[in-house]
Kinemage of the C-alpha trace (Angstrom):
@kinemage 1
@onewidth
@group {chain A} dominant
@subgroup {mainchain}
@vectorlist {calphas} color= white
{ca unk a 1} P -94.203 149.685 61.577
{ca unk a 2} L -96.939 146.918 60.737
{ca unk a 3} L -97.054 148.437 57.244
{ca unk a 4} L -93.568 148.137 56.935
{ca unk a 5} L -93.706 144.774 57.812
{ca unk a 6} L -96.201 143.606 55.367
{ca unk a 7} L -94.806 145.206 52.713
{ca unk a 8} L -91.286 143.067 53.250
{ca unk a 9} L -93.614 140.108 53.608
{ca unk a 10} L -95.310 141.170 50.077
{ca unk a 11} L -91.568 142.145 48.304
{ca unk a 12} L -90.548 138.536 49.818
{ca unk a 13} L -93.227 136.932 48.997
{ca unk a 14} L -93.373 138.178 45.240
{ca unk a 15} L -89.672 137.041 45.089
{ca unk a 16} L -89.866 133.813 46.054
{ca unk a 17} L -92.500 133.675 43.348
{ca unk a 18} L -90.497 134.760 40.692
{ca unk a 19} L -87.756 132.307 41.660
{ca unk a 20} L -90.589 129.429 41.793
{ca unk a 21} L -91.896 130.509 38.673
{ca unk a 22} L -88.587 130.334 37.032
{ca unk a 23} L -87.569 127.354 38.176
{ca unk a 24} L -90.166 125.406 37.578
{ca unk a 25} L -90.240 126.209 33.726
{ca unk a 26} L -89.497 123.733 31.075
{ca unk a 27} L -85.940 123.879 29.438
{ca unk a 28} L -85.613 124.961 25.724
{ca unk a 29} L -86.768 122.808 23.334
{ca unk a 30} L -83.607 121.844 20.989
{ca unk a 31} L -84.750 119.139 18.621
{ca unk a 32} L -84.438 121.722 15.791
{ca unk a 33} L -80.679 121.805 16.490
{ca unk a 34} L -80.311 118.324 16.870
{ca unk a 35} L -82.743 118.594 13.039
{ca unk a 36} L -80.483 120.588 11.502
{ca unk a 37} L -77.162 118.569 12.800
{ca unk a 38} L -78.609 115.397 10.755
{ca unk a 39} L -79.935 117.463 7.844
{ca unk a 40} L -76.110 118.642 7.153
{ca unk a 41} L -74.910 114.963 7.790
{ca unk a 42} L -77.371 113.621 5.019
{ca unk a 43} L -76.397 116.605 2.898
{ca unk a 44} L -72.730 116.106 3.595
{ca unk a 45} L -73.262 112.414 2.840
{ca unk a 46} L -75.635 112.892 -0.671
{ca unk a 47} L -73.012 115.408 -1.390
{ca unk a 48} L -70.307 112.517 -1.229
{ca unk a 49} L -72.495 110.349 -2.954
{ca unk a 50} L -73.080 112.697 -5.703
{ca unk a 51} L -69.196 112.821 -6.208
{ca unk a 52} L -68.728 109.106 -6.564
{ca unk a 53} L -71.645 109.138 -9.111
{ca unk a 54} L -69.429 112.235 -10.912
{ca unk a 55} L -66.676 110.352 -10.628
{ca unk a 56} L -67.670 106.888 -12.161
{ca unk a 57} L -69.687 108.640 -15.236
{ca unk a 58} L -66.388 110.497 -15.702
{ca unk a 59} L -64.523 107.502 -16.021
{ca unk a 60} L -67.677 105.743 -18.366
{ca unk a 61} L -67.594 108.448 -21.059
{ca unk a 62} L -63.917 108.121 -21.102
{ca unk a 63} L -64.344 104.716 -21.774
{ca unk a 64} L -66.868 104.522 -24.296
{ca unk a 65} L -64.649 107.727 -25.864
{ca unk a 66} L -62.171 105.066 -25.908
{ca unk a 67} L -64.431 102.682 -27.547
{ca unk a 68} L -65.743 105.008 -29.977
{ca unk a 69} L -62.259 106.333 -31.023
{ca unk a 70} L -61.661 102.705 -31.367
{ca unk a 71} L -64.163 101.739 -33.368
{ca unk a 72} L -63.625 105.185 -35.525
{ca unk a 73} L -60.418 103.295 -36.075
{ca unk a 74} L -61.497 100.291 -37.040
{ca unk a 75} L -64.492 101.382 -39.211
{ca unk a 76} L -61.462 103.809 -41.326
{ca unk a 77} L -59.415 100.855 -41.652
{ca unk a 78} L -62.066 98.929 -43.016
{ca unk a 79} L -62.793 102.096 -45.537
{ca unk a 80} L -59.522 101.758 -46.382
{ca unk a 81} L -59.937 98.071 -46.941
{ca unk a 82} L -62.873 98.529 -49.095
{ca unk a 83} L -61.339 101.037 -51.110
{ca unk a 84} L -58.315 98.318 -52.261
């Protein structure tokens, strides 16, 4: 019966260990999480960026197209000129 009795103490014991043990562990570590949540806003936002900069060369080479078909233009009617 003593045997019996220690043993309970020992499985009780061994529990209340575990639970201790468990408890008193620190909590996961989630900085890279919180990493990789601003690494996709700064990529979301250099990707935005990088489409405004698409954008506004689009619109410069149409203008200096526009210039240089203008000044294609002018230089033909000046060829034309030269030629009367």
């Amino acid at each position: 019966m003593t045997s019996q009795i220690v043993r309970k103490f020992l499985v009780a014991g061994a529990a209340i260990a575990a639970f201790s043990v468990a408890a008193c562990q620190k909590p996961a570590d989630n900085t890279a999480a919180a990493s990789a949540d601003a690494n996709a806003t700064a990529a979301t936002a250099s990707a935005s960026d990088a489409n405004a900069a698409a954008g506004n060369a689009m619109a410069a080479a149409s203008d200096a197209n526009a210039a240089a078909s203008s000044a294609n233009g002018a230089a033909a009617d000046a060829n034309a000129a030269a030629k009367n």
